[in-house]
N, C-alpha and C positions, 0 to 999 in steps of 0.2 A: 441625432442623438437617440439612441433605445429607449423605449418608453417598458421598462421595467415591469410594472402593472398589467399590460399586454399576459404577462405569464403565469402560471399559477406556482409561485415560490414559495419554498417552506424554509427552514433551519433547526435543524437537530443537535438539542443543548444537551449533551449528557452531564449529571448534575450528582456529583458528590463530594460533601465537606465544600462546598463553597458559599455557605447563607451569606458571606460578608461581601460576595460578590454578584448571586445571580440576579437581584435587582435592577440591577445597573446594566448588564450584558440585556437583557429583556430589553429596558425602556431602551437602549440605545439601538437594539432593532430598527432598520426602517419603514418608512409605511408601507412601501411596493412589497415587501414579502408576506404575504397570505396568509400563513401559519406555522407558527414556533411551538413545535414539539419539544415539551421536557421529560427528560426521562429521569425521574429519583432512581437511583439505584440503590436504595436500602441507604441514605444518606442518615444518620443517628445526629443533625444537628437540625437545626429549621427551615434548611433549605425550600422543603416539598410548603410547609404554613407558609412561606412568603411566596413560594409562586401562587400559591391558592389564592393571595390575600390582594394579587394583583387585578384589577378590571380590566385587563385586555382582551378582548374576545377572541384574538387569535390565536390564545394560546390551550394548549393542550398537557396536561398533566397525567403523566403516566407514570407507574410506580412497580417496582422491583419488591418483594418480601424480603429475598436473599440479594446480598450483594452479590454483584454476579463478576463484575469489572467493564471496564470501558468499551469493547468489541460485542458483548454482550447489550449493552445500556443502546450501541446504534444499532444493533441488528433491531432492539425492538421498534426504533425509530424510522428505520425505513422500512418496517411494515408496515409502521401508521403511513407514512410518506403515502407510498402505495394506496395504502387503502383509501386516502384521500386524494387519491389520484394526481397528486400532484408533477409538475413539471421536470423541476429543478428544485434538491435538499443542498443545501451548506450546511457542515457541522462546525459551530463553532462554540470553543470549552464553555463550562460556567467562570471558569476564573477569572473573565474578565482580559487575557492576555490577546485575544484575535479582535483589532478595532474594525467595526461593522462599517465605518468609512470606507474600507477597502471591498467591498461588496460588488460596486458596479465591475473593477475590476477581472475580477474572478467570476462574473456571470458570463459579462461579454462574450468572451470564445464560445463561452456554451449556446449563446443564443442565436449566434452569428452561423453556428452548424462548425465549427474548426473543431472541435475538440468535446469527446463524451467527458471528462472531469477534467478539472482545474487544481493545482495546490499550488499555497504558498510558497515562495520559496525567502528566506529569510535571509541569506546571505549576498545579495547583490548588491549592499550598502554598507559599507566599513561601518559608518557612524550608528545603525541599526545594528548591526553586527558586534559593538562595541559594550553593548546594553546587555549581549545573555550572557550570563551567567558561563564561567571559566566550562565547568563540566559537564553543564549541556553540548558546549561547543568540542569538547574534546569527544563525548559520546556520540555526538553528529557527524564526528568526523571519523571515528571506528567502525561506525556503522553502514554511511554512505555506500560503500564501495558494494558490501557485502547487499545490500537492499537492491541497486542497480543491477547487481548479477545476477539474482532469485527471481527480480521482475522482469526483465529485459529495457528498462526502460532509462535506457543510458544515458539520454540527454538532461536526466533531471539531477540536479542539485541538493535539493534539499527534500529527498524522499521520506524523511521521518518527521516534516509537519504536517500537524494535523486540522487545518485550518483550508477545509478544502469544499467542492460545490460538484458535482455530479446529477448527469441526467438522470431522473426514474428510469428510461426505457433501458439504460445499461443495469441497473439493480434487477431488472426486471430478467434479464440472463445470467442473474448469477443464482448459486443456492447461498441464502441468507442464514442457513441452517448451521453451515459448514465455517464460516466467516470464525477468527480467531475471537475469543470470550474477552482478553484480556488486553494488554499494552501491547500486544506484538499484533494486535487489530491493523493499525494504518502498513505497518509492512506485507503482511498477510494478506490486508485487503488489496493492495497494487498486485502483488503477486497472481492474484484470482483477476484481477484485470488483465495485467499480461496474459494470463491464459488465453481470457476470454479475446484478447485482441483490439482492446481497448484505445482511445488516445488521448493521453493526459496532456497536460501543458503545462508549465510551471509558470508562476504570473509570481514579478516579483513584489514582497508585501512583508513590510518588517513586523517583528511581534513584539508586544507590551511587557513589560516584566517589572511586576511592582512586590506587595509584600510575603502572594502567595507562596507555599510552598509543593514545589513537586513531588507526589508519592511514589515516581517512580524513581528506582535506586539504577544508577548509572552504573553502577560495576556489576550488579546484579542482572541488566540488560547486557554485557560486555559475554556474559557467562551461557545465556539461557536461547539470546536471542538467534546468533552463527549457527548451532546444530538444525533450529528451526527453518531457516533463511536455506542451508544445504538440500533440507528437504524438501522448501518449495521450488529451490532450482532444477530437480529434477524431475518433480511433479509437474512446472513449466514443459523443460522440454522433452518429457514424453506426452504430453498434450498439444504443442505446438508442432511437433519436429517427428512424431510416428504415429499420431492421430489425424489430429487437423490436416496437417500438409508432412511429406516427406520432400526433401529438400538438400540442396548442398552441405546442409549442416547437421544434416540426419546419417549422409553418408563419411564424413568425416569423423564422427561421434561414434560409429556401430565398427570404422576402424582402431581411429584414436585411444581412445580406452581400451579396449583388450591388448592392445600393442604394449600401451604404454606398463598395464596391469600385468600382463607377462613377462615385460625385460623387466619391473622391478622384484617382480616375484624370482627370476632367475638368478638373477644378480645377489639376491639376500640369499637363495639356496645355495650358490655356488662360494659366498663367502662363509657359508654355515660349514661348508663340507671341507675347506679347506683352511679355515681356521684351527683345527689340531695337528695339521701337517708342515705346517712354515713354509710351507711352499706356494709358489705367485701363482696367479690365474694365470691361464695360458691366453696367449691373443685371439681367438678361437670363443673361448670360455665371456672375455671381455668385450667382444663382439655382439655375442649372442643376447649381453643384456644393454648394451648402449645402446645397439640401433634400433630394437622396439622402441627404447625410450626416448631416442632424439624424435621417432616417426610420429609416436604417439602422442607426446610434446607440440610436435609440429601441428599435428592433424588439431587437436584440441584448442591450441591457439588459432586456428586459420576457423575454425568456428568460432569460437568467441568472438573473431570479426565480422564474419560473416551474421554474427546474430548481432554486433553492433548496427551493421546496419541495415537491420529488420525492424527499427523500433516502429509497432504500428502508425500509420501515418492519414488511413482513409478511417474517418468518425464511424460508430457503427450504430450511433444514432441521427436521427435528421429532423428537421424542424416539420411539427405538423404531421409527422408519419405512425401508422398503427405499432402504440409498444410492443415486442416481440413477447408472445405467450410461451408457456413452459413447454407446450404440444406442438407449437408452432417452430420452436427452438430444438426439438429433439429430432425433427426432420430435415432441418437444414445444417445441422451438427454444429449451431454455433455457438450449445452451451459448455461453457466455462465452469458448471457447478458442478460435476462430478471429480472437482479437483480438488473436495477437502484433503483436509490434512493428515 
């Protein structure tokens, strides 16, 4: 059995409007983690007095002026992480909804060397599964598809909780600058993983859901999140696929799309020009814009596969090894942080 203690473990609580709850999430910590960073984020209720008011020396109290939002609240956390050099952070919410039972869990891979981050995944248990709430589950499920295509990380389930554990040495090659401020944090963050070449694992872990309520508006995510998630897909694979490495799926992509981008460009021309005429396109005419698009279609899809089965698989951290410096990472080209947004 892992003797947990062995390691230097933290957990990063980002903490607003939750006073009715961060007491509880604190004491129910265990003893093996080392140090619980809270970050107030400009919280306007008593959240920040009640951690103050707690006597656990492990804890750290760190404070926002502006509320900034939740991508914001961990970036400042795993600077402290960092600075306290610690091992291995799990962020888990103030509200009380991620049970710290499930901790040994989601450390294990990381400490065993299998896997640079771990996240929940919430859907492997009908009767867990039965408990959230109707439109979280419809928003999970809108969103899934589009999350797995921006990060590359196709094997995961349930990419939009945020109830996750991550080595420092992987923080440590990313820019923490760049990291999204807001709710599209945990998407955004995988995305900059995928860059980087990361391997997550999903460990499955059902979540709590009692009387709090979520400030984030689910159609307002349906709206905001897709145009963001596009433009991390592209920012992926022009960092993986014409940077990092060029690859079968660099040269399917550099055909595919222009193919596909000129038969439908033609196609809309040639209906433009012969819509005041009544007269059909010629086979010639109909040619000219199907077969770019069957090709470019084809090529597009046959990457998509091919980058299904890319999902990173070798850790890019290791147990006991010197974490990668910023100087150290710009020679060996394996930072991932020039991939803000």
């Amino acid at each position: 059995m892992l003797d947990f203690s062995e390691h230097r473990i933290g957990v990063i609580v980002p903490a607003y409007r939750v006073a009715p709850h961060i007491v509880q999430v604190i004491r129910g910590v265990p003893d093996f983690v080392e140090s619980i960073i809270v970050v107030d984020d400009a919280s306007p209720d008593e959240t920040a007095d009640l951690v103050a008011s707690l006597e656990d020396p492990r804890v750290t109290l760190l404070h926002h002026d502006v509320n900034q939002g939740l991508g914001a609240a961990m970036r400042t956390g795993f600077t402290e992480a960092l600075r306290q050099r610690l091992d291995i952070v799990v962020k888990m919410d103030g509200d009380d909804q991620m049970d710290p039972a499930h901790l040994p869990r989601l450390l294990t891979p990381l400490i065993l060397g299998r896997a640079d981050m771990t996240k929940g995944n919430r859907f492997h248990d009908l009767r867990a599964l039965r408990k959230m709430p109707a439109v979280r589950m419809v928003g999970n499920a809108a969103l899934t598809f589009l999350v797995k295509l921006a990060s590359g990380y196709w094997d995961m389930f349930d990419p939009t909780n945020g109830y996750f554990a991550i080595r420092t040495e992987v923080l440590d090659r990313l820019n923490l600058n760049k990291l999204p401020e807001r709710f599209f944090f945990e998407s955004g963050f995988l995305v900059s993983l995928g860059i980087a070449g990361a391997v997550v694992r999903d460990v499955p872990i059902g979540a709590r859901y009692g009387s709090e309520e979520s400030s984030l508006s689910i159609w307002k995510t349906l709206v905001e999140f897709p145009p963001r998630l596009c433009w991390g897909l592209l920012r992926r694979l022009f960092w993986r696929y014409f940077v990092f490495d060029f690859t079968a799926v660099s040269v399917f992509l550099l055909i595919g799309l222009p193919s596909l981008a000129w038969g439908i460009w033609w196609g809309l021309s040639a209906m433009w020009e012969l819509k005041g005429t009544g007269q059909p396109a010629s086979a010639g005419t109909v040619m000219l814009a199907a077969m770019p698009i069957i090709l470019g279609f084809m090529l597009v899809l046959q990457a998509m596969v091919v980058d299904i089965g890319s999902v990173p698989r070798q850790p890019l951290s290791s147990i006991g090894s010197t974490p990668v410096t910023h100087d150290e990472d710009a020679e060996t080209g394996g930072d991932g942080a020039d991939d803000g947004e």
